[in-house]
N, C-alpha and C positions, 0 to 999 in steps of 0.2 A: 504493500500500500504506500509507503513513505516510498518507494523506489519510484514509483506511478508518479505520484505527487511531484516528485522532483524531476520528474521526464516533463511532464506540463508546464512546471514553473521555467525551465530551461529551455522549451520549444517555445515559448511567449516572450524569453528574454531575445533568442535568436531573431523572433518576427519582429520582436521590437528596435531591435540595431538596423533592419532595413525598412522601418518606418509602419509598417503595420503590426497590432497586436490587436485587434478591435472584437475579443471574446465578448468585454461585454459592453460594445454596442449591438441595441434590438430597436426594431420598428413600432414597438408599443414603448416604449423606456416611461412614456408620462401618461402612459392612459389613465392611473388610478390618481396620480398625482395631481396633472393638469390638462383630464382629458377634453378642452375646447384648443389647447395651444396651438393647431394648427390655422384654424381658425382666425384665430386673434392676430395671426403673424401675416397671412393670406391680406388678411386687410387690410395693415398697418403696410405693407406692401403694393398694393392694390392703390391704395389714397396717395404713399409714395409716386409711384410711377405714373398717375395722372399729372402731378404736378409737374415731372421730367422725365422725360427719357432716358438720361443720365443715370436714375436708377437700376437700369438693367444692368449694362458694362461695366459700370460701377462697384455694386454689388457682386457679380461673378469673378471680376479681377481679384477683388476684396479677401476672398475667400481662397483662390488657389494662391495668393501672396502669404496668406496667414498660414494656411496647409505646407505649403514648401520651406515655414521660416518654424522652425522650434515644435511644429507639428499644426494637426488642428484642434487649439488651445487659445483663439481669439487673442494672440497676442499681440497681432498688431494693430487692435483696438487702442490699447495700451497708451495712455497720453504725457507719463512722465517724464523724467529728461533722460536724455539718450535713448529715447524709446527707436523700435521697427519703425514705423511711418515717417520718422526725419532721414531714415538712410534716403538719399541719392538716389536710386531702384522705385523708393516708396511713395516721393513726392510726388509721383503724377498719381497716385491713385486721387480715384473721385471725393467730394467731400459727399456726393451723393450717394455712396453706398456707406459708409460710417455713420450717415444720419438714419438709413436705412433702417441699419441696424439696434441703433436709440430708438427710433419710433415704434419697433415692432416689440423692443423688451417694454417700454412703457405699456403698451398695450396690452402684454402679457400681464405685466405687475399689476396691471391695472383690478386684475380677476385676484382677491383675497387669497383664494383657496392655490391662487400658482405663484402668488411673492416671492420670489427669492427663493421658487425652488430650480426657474428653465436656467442651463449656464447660456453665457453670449453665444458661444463657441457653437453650441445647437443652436439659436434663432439665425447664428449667420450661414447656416448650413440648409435651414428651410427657408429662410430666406432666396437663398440660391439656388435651390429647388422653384421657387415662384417664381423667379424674374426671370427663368431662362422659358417655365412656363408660358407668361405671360407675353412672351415676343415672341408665344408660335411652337416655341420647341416642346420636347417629350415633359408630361408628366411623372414621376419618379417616387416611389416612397421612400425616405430618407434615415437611415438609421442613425441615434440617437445616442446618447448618456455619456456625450463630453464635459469635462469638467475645464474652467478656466484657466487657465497659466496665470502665475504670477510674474514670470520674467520676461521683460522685455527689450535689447540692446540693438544700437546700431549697428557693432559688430556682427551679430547674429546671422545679417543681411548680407553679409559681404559674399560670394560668391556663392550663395544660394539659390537665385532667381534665375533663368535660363537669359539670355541676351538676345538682342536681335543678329548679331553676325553667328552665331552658335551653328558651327556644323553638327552633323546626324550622328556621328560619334559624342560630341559635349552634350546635345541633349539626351540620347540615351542614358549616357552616366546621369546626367543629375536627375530623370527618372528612376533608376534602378537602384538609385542608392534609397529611393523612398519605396520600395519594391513594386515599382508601376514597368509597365512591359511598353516596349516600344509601338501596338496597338492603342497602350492608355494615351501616350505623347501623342499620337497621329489624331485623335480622336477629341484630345481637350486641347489641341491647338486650333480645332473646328471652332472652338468657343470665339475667336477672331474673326467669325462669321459678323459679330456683333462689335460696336464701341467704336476705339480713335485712337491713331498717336500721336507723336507729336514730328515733325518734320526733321529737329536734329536728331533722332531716333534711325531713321534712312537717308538721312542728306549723302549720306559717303557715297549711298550705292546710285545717285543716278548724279552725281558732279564729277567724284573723284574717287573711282573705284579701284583701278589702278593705274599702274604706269603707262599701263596700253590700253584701257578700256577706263572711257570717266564713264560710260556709264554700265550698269553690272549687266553682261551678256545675257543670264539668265532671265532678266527681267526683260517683258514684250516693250519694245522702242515707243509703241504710240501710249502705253500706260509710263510709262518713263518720263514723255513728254509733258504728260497729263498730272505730272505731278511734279514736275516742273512749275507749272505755270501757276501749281497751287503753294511751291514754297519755292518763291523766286529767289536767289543770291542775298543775302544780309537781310532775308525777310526775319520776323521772329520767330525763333526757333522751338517757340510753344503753339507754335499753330497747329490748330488739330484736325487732322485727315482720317474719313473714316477707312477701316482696315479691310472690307469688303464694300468696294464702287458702286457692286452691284444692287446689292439689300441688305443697304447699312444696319436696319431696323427689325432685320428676321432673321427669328435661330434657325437657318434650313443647311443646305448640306453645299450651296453657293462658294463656300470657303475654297470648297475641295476645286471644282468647275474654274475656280478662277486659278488655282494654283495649276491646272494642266493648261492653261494659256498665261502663264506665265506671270501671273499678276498677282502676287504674295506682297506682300507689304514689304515684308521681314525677309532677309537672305535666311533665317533660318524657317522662316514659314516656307518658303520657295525650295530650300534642299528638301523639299520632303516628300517632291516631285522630282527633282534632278535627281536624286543619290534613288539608284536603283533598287536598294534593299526596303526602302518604303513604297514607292511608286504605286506600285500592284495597289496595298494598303487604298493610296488617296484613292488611286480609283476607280476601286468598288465603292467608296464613298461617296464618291462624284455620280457614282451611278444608280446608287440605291440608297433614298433619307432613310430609310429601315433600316439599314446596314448601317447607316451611321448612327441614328440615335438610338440604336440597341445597344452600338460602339460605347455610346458617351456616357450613358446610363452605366454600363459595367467602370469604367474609368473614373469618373467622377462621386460613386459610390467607392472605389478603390482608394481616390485622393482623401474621402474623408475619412481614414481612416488610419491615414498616416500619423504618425507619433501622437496618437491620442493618450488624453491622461484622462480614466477614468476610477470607479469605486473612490479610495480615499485620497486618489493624488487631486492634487490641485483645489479649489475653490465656484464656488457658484455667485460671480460677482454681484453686487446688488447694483453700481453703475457698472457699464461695460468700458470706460475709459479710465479706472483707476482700481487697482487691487483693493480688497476690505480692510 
């Protein structure tokens, strides 16, 4: 029995060094506790996103930034000094998904019976479930019973986040090291279906790509052009360009469609079409939205499940931007 016992505690330690250990997240985690929370969050969402748009991309970026930095433990909710959201990586996130996630816990606490019992970490997780919802994409049940992190650093961030020049080789590692498969990467980089960047994020690739090519080969000439004329020379370099031309505004499978013509935002959005060992991957994606948001559904279920702290680690914050 103690021999058993200690094979479980050791195979939960091993999933936990490559990012998943998530025994006990379940799909009821608060039905006895706070069974409207879905509800309360759906709405608080819902009121959100009437007022911008910005809450969709937003809130989905929000969430795979916090998932990839110290797990998903709502850290970079976090508003102290030196906190996640002041690294460099973090500044462009929206202010509209962090409110997001304030208006949907107020909403919860608002119900007596669930005060201070949902942690952030789950509202920004159903959260993220709604808004990709709500622009079109797959509906998803979302498994539950994260508890809050208390630590938040700017170091933390420092080579954590994937980059936009990142070859298929550097995104694979920094998937695999959260135990996400090269499928999960193809699949939640779809999520660039939706939102914006910012122009000095791809300036290199259509001015000064290299010594023989200002502009990057891979990239189609007339969308090159086209995004030219949208961040012209010494323009400002926080101008935001949406990341699919096509349908800025719907979760569909458009991402893929635009990467086989050549028009990926990101050189590492775009190797994932050139580099032959994903190609196949985009597209069946490109060919089938079934095939993809069955894809994104298993990945994005995958991603919340990365370095979670559950049972007695961590805390259940009462604000979501400051430890108790």
């Amino acid at each position: 029995m103690e021999a058993a016992r200690s094979i479980v505690v050791l195979s939960c330690l091993v999933l936990f060094t490559c990012g998943i250990c998530s025994a006990q997240l379940s799909k009821g985690f608060y039905s006895q506790t706070c069974p409207n929370l879905e509800t309360y969050v759906r709405s608080a969402v819902t009121t959100k996103f009437q007022q911008t748009f910005v809450t969709i991309p937003g809130t989905l970026r929000l969430f795979f930034h916090d998932c990839f930095v110290r797990g998903c433990d709502a850290s970079v909710l976090l508003a102290n000094a030196n906190a996640e959201k002041d690294h460099p990586d973090d500044l462009s996130l929206a202010g509209d998904g962090f409110d997001t996630v304030i208006k949907a816990k107020a909403a919860v606490d608002s119900d007596p019976q669930c005060r201070n019992k949902v942690s952030c970490a789950d509202i920004l997780a159903l959260a993220t479930r709604d808004v990709i919802n709500l622009a079109g994409g797959p509906f998803y049940e979302v498994e539950l019973g994260r508890r809050d992190g208390r630590i938040s650093t700017i170091a933390s961030v420092q080579h954590s986040l994937p980059q936009p020049s990142d070859n298929l080789d550097q995104l694979n590692s920094q998937f695999s090291r959260r135990g996400l498969s090269q499928t999960d990467l193809i699949a939640l980089s779809g999520a660039h279906t939706l939102g914006f960047s910012h122009c000095k994020r791809f300036f290199k690739r259509i001015y000064n790509f290299s010594p023989t090519n200002r502009i990057d080969p891979s990239l189609n000439l007339q969308y090159a052009f086209q995004l030219r004329n949208m961040c012209p020379l010494k323009v400002d370099p926080t101008i935001a360009i949406n990341m699919d031309p096509v349908t800025p505004r719907t979760f569909d499978n458009q991402y893929f469609k635009n990467l086989q013509n050549g028009m990926g935002l990101f050189s590492s959005d775009q190797v994932l079409f050139t580099d032959q060992r994903s190609r196949a991957t985009v597209n069946l994606f490109a060919s089938s939205e079934d095939a993809f948001n069955s894809a994104f559904i298993s990945a994005i279920t995958n991603l919340g499940r990365v370095g979670v702290k559950t049972g007695n680690q961590g805390e259940i914050r009462v604000d979501c931007t400051r430890v108790n």
